[in-house]
FIKOLZA-1660 file (N, C-alpha, C; in steps of 0.1 Angstrom, whole numbers, plus 5000, padded with zeros to 4 digits):
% residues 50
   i   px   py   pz ch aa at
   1 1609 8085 2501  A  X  N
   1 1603 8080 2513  A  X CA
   1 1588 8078 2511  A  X  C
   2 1584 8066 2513  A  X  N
   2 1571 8062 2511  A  X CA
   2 1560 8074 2523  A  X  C
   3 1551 8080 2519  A  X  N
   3 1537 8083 2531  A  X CA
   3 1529 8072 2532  A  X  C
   4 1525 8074 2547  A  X  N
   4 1515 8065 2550  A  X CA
   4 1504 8076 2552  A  X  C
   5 1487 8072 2553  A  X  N
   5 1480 8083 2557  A  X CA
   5 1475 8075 2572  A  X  C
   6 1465 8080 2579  A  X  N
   6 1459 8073 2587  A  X CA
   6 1450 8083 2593  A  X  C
   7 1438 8076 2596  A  X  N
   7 1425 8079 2605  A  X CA
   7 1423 8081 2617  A  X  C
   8 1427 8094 2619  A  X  N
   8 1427 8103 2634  A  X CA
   8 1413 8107 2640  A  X  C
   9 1408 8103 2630  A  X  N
   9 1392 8108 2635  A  X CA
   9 1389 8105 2653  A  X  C
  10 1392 8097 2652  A  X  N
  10 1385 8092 2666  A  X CA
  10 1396 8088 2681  A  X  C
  11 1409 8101 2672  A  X  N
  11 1418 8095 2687  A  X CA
  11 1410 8101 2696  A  X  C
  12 1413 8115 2698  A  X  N
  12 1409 8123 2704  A  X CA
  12 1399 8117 2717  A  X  C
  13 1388 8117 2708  A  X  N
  13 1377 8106 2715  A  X CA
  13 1384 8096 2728  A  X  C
  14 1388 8086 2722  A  X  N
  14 1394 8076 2725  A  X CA
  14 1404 8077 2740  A  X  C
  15 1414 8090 2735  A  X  N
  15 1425 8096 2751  A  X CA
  15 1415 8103 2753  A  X  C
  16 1398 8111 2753  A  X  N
  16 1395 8114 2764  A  X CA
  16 1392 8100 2769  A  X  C
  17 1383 8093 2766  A  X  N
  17 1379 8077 2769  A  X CA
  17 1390 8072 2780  A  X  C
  18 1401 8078 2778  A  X  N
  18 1413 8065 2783  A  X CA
  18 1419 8078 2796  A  X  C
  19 1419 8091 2796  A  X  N
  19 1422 8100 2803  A  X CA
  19 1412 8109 2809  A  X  C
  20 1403 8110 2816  A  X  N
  20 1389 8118 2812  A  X CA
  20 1395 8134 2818  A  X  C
  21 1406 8136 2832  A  X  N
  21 1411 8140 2836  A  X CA
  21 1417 8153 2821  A  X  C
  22 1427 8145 2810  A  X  N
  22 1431 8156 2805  A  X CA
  22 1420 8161 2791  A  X  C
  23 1409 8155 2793  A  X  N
  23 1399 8163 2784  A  X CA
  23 1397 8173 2789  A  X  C
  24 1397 8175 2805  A  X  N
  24 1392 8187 2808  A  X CA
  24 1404 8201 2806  A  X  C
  25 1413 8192 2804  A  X  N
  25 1425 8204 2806  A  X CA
  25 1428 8212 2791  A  X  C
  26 1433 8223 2790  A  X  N
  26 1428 8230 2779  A  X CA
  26 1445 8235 2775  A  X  C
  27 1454 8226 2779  A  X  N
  27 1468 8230 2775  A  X CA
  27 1475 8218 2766  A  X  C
  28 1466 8213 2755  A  X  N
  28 1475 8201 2749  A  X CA
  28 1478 8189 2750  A  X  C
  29 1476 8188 2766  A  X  N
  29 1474 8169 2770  A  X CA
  29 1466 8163 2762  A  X  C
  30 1454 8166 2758  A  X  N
  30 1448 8152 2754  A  X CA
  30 1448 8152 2736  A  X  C
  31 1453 8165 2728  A  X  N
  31 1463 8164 2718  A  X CA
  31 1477 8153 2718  A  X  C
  32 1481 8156 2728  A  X  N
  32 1498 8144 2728  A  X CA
  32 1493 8133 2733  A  X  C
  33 1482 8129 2740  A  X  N
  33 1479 8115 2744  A  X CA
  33 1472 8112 2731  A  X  C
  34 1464 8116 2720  A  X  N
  34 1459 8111 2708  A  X CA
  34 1469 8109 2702  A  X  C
  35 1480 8122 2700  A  X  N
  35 1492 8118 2692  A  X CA
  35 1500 8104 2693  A  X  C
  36 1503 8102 2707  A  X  N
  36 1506 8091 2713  A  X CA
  36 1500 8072 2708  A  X  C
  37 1485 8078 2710  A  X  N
  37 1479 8066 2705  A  X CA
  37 1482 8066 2693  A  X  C
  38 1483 8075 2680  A  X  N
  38 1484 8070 2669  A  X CA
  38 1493 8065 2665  A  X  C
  39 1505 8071 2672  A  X  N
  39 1520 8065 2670  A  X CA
  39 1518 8049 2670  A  X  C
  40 1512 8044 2680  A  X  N
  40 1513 8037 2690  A  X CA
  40 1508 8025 2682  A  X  C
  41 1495 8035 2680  A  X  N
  41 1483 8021 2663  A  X CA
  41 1495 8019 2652  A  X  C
  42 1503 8032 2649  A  X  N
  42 1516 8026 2635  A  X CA
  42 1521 8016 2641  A  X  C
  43 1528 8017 2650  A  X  N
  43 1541 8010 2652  A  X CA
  43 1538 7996 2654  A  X  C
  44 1521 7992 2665  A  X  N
  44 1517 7978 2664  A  X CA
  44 1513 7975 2651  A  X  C
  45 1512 7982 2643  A  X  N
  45 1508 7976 2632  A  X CA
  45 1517 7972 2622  A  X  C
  46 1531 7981 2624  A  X  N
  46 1539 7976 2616  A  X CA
  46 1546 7960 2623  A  X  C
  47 1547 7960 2634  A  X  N
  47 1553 7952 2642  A  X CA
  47 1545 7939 2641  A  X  C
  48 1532 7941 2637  A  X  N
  48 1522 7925 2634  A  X CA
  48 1521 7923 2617  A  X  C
  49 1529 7934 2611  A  X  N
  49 1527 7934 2591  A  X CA
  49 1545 7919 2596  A  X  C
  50 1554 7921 2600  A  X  N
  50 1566 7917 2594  A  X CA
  50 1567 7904 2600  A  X  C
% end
């Protein structure tokens, strides 16, 4: 199964940017909204590669 890597540096940033609400919260929200967005950068990206 091929890996891909990718550049998380700056989700974080980014869902607070897009959420300012779950930056302040200290239970994982703005971890699963980064995780979310990166999902989110794969999948348009595979979806504009084919």
């Amino acid at each position: 199964m091929p890996v891909r890597t990718a550049d998380e540096r700056l989700t974080s940033a980014q869902a607070a940017r897009q959420a300012p609400a779950a930056a302040r919260r200290r239970d994982g929200t703005l971890d699963s909204l980064a995780a979310a967005l990166l999902l989110q950068a794969e999948l348009d990206a595979r979806r504009g590669a084919a």
